[in-house]
VOPAGU-2260 file (C-alpha; in pm, 1 decimal, decimal comma):
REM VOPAGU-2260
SITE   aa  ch    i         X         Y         Z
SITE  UNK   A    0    -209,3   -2000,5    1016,6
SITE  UNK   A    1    -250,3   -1756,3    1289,7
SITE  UNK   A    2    -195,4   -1409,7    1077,3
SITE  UNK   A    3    -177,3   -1095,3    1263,9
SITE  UNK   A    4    -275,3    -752,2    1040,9
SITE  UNK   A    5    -121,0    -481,2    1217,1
SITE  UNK   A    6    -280,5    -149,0    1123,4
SITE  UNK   A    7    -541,5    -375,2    1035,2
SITE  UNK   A    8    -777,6     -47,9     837,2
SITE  UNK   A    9    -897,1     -47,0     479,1
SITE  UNK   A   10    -673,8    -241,8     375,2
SITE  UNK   A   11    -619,8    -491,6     653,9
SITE  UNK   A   12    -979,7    -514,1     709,2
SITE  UNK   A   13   -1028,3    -654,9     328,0
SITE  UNK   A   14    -735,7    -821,7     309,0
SITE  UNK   A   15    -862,2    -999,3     653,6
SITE  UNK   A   16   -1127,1   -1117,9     487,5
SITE  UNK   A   17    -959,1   -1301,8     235,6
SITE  UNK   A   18    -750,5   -1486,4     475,2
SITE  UNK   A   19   -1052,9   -1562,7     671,6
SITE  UNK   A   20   -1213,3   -1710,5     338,0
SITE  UNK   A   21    -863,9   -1900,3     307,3
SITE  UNK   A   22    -967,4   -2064,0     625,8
SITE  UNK   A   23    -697,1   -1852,3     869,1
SITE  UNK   A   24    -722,8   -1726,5    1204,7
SITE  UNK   A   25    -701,6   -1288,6    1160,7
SITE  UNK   A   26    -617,5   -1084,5    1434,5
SITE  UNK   A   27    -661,6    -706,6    1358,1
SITE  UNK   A   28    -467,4    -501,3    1577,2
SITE  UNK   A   29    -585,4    -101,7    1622,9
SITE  UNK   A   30    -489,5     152,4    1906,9
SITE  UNK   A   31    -842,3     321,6    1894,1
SITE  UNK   A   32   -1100,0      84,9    2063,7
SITE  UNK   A   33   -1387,5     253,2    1826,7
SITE  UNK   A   34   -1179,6     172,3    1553,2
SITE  UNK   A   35   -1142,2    -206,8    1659,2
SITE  UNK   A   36   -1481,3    -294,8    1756,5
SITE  UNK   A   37   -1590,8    -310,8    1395,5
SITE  UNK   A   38   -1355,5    -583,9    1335,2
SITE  UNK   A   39   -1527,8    -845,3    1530,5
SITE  UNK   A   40   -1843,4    -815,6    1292,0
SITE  UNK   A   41   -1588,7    -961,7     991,9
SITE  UNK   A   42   -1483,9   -1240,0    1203,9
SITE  UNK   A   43   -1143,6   -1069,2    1264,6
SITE  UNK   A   44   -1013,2   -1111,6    1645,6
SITE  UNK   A   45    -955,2    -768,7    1748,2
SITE  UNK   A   46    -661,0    -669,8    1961,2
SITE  UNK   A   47    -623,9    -297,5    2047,4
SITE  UNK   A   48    -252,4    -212,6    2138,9
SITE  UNK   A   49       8,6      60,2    2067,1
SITE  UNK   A   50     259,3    -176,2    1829,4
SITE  UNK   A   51     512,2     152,0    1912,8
SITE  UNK   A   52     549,2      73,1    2239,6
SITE  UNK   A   53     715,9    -282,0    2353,0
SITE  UNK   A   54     408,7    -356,4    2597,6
SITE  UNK   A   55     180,0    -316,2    2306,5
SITE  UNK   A   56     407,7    -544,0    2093,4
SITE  UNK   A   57     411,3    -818,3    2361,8
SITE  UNK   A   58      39,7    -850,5    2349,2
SITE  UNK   A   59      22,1   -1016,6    2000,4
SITE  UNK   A   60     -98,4   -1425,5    2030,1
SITE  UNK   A   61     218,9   -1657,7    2144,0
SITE  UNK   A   62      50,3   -1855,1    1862,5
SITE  UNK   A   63      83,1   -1608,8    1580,3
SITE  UNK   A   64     255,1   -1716,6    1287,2
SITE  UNK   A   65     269,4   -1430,3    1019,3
SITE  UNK   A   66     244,5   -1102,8    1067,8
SITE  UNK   A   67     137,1    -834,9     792,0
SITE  UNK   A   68     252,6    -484,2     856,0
SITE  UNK   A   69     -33,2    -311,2     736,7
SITE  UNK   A   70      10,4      62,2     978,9
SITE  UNK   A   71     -18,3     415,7     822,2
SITE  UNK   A   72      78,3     726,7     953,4
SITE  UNK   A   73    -160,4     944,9    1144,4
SITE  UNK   A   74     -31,0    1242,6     920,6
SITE  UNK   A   75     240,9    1355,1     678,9
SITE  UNK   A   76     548,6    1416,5     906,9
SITE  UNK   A   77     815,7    1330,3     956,8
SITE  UNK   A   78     743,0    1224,2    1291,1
SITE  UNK   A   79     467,6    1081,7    1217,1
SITE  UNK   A   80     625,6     855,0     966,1
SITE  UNK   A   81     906,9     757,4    1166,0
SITE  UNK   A   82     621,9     624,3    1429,8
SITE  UNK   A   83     456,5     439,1    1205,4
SITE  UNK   A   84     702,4     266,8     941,8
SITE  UNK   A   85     997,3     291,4    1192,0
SITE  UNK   A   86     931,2     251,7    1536,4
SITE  UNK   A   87     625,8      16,3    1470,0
SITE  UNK   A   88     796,4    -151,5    1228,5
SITE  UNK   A   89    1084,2    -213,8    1407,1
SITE  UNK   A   90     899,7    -321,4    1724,4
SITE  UNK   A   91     756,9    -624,9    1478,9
SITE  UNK   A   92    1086,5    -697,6    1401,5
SITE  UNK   A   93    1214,0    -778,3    1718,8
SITE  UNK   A   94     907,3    -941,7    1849,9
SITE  UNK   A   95     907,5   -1171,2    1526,8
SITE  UNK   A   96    1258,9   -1301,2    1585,6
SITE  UNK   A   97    1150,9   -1427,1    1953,9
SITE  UNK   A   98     863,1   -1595,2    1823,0
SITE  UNK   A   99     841,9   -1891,3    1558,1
SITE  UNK   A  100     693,1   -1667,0    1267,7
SITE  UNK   A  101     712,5   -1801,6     899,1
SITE  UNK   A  102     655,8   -1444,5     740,4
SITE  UNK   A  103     657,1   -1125,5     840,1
SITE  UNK   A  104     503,4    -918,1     503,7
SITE  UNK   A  105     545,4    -511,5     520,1
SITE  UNK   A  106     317,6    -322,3     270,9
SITE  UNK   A  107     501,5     -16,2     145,6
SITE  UNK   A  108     486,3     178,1     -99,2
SITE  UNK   A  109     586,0     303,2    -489,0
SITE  UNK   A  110     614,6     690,1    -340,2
SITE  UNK   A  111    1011,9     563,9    -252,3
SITE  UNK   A  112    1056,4     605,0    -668,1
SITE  UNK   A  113    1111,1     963,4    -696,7
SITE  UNK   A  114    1190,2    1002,2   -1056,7
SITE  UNK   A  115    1059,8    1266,4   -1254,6
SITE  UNK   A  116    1120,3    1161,7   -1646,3
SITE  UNK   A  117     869,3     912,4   -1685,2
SITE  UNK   A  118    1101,9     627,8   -1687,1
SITE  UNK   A  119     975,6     276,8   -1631,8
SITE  UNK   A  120    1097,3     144,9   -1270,3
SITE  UNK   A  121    1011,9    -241,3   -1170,0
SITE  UNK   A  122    1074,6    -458,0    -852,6
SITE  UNK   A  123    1457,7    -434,9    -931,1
SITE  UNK   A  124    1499,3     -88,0    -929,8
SITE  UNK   A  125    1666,0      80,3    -662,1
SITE  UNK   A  126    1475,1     348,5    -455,7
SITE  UNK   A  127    1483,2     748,9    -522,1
SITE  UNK   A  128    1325,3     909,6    -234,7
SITE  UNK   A  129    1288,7    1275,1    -315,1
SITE  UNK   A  130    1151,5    1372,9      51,9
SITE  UNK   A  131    1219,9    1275,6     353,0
SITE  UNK   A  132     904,2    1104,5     426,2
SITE  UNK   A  133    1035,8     878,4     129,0
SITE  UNK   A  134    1370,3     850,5     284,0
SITE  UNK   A  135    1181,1     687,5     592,9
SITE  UNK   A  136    1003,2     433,2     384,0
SITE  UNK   A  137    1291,8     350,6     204,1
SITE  UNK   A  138    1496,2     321,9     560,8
SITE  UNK   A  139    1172,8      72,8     661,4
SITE  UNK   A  140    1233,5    -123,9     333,8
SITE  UNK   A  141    1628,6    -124,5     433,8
SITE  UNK   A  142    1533,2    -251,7     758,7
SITE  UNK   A  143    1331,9    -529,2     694,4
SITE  UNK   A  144    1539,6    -655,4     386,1
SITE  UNK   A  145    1845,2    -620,5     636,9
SITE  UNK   A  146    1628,2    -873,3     884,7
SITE  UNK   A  147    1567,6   -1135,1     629,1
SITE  UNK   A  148    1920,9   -1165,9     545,5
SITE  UNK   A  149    2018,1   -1247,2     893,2
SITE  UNK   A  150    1738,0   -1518,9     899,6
SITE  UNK   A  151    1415,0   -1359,1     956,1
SITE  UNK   A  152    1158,2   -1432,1     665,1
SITE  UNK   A  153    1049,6   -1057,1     531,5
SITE  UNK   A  154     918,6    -918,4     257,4
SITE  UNK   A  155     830,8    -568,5      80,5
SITE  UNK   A  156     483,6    -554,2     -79,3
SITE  UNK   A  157     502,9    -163,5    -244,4
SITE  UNK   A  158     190,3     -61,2    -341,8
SITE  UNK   A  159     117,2     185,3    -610,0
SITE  UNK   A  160    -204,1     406,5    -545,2
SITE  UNK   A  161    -516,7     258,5    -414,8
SITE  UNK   A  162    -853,5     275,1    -504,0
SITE  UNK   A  163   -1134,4      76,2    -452,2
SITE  UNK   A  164   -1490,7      42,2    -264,2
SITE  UNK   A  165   -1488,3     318,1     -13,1
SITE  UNK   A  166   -1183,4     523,6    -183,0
SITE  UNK   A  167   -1282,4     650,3    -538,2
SITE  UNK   A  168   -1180,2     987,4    -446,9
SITE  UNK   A  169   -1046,8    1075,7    -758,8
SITE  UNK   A  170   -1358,4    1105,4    -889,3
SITE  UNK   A  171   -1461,8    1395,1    -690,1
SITE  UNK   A  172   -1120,0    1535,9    -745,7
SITE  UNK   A  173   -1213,4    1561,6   -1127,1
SITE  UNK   A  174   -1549,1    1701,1   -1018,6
SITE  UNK   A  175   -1424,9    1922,4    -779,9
SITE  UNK   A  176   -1127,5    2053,5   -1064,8
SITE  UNK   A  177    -867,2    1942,9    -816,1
SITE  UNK   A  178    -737,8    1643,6   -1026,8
SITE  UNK   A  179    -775,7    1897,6   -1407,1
SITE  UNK   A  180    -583,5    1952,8   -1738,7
SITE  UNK   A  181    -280,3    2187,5   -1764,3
SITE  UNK   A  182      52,7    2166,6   -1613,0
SITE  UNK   A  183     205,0    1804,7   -1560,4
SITE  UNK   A  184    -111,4    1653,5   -1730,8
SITE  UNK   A  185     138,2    1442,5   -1928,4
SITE  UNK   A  186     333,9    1277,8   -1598,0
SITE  UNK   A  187     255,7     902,6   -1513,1
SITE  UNK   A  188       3,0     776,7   -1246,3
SITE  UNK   A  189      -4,7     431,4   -1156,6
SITE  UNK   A  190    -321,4     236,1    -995,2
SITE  UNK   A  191    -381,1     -68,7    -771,7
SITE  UNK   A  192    -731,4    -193,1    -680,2
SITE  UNK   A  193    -827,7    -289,1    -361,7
SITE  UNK   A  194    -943,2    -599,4    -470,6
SITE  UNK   A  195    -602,9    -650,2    -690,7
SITE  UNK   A  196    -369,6    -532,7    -352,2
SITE  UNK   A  197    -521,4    -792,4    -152,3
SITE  UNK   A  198    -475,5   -1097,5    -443,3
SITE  UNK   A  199     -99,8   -1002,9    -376,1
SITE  UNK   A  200     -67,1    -921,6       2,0
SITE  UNK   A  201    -229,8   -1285,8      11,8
SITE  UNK   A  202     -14,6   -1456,5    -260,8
SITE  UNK   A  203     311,8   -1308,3     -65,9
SITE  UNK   A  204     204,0   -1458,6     285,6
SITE  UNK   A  205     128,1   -1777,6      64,7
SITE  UNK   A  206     432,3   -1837,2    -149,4
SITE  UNK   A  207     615,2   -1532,4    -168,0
SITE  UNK   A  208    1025,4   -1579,7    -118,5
SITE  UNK   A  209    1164,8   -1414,4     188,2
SITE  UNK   A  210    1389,2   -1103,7      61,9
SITE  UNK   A  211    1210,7   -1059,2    -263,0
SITE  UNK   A  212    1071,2    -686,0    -300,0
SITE  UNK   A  213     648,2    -708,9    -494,8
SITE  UNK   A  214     499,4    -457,7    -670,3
SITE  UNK   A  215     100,4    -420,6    -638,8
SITE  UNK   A  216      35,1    -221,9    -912,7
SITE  UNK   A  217    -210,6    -275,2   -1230,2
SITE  UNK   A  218     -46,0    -311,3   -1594,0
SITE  UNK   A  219    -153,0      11,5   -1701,3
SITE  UNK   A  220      10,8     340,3   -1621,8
SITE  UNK   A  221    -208,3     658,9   -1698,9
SITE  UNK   A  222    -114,8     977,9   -1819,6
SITE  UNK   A  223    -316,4    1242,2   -1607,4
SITE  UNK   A  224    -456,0    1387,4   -1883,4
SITE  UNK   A  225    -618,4    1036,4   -1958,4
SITE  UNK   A  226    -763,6     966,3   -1592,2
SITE  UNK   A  227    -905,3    1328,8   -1616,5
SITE  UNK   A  228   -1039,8    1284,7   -1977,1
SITE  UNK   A  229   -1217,0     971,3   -1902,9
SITE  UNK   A  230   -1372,8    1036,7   -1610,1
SITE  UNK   A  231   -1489,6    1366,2   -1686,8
SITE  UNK   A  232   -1703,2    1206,8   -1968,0
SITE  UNK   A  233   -1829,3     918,4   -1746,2
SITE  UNK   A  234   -1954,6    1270,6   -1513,9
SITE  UNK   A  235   -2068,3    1457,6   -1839,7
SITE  UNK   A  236   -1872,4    1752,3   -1750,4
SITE  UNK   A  237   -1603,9    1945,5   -1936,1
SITE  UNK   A  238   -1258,2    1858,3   -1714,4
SITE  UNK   A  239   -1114,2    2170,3   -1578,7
SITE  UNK   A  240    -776,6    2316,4   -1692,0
SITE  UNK   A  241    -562,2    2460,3   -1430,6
SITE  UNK   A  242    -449,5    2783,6   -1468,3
SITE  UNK   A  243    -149,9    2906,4   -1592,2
SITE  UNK   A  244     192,8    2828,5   -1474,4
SITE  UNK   A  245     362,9    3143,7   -1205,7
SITE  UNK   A  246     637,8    3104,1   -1040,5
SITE  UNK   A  247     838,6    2756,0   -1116,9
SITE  UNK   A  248     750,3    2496,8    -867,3
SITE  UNK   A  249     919,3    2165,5    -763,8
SITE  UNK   A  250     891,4    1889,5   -1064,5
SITE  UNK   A  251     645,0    1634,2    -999,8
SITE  UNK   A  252     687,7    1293,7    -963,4
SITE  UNK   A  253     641,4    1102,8   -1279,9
SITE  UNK   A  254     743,3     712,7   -1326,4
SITE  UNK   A  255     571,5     450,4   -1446,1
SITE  UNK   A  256     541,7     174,4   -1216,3
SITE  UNK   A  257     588,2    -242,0   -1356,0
SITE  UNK   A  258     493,1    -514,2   -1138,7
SITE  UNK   A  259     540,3    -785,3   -1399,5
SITE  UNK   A  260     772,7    -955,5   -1229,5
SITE  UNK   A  261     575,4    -993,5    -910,1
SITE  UNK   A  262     259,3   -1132,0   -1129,3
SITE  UNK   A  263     490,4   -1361,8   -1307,0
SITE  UNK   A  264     642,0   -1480,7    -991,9
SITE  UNK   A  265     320,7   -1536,3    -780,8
SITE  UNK   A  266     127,6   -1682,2   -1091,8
SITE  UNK   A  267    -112,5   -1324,0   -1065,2
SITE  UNK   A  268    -398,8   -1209,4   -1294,1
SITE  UNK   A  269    -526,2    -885,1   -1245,3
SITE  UNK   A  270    -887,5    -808,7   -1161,5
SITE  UNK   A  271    -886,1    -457,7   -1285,9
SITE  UNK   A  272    -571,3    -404,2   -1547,1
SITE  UNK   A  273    -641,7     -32,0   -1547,0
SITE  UNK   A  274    -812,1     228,7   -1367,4
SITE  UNK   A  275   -1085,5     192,7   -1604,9
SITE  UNK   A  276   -1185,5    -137,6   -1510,3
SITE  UNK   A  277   -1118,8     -67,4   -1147,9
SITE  UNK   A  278   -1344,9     265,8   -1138,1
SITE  UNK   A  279   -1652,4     173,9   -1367,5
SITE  UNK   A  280   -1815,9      25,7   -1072,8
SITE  UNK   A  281   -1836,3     351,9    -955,4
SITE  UNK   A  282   -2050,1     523,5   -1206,0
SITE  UNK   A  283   -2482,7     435,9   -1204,0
């Protein structure tokens, strides 16, 4: 196929790859030309156009045949989310039902579960945004699953958070004692490698069932306490605490994330089942 990766960044880029190993034809799509030229050395077609704007839209291949929403925000805004996951989105909407596209994939993301009791929440669950930046992803979601009921084949890939090559930031935030011990160090966080996103994203464009919602996430929910724990050790450091509690502050987010039914479904095995796996590489 002819796959366009719009947004096509850390993600797209390795995700890209894959497809390009799978024997497709990738066109990465960036606004910034700096930001595209790199694309070229992967084998990815580069395409530099502003997917907000209809022109920009217009310019993807006549030939293209699946499209993979892979755009972030340029900050956390409001307006900067409605750019990206609604007026982007959107614009790939329209342009897919004029074209003959067999998939059109959107990678969201788990931050539209807002609960804060460490309940379990799975592909079935419905959305809790607690901000509105998660009331804009969920109104992308709504969008998307509204198009592929009037014929358009979509689907929601929500991605827990991810780590990999390039991103093992929360390493340095346990260095650094910005990711420490202390207050919430019991709530939930939930993982997906790089390498374990992409398997996904790829078995979604492949046989993935238009309207379904997927879950990239690995099988192992962490307690902070946990993450901190284990990676101070791998640093040979004592983890920071935090200090003590003042004034109350909002509760934090705390679910734990099942993607089960997507593995199940798309015949998955993990790479990296936990964050352990996933981060060793990152220790000498």
């Amino acid at each position: 196929m002819t796959i366009v990766i719009a947004g096509c960044g850390w993600l797209g880029q390795a995700l890209g790859a894959e497809l390009l190993r799978g024997g497709h034809r990738v066109v990465g799509v960036r606004r910034d030309p700096a930001a595209a030229r790199g694309l070229r050395q992967l084998g990815i077609e580069p395409l530099i156009a502003d997917l907000g704007s209809s022109d920009g839209v217009e310019r993807l291949p006549a030939e293209v045949e699946a499209i993979v929403c892979c755009q972030s925000s340029a900050a956390r805004t409001e307006a900067a989310y409605r750019e990206a996951y609604l007026e982007v989105t959107g614009n790939l909407i329209e342009v897919a039902r004029r074209r003959t596209i067999r998939h059109l994939v959107y990678t969201g993301s788990t931050g539209v579960f807002g609960q804060t009791d460490g309940s379990q929440v799975d592909e079935l669950s419905p959305p809790l945004p607690q901000s509105p930046t998660a009331e804009i992803l969920v109104e992308a979601e709504q969008r998307l699953l509204r198009a592929s009921r009037t014929g358009l084949p979509c689907t929601v890939v929500r991605l827990s958070g991810l780590y990999g090559p390039g991103r093992f930031g929360v390493i340095q935030r346990v260095r650094q004692g910005r990711l420490a011990l202390g207050a919430g160090e019991a709530t939930w966080m939930n993982w997906c490698h790089l390498t374990d996103a992409v398997r996904t994203v790829a078995a979604v464009l492949a046989r993935g069932r238009p309207g379904r919602v997927y879950h990239a996430s690995d099988a192992h929910p962490a307690r902070r306490a946990d993450v901190v724990l284990w990676i101070a050790e791998r640093l040979g450091i004592e983890p920071q605490r935090e200090p003590a509690a003042g004034a109350p502050t909002a509760a934090r987010t705390n679910r734990r994330v099942s993607a089960e039914r997507t593995r199940a479904e798309l015949d998955l095995a993990l790479a990296y089942p936990s964050f352990r796996e996933g981060l060793l590489a990152a220790f000498p």
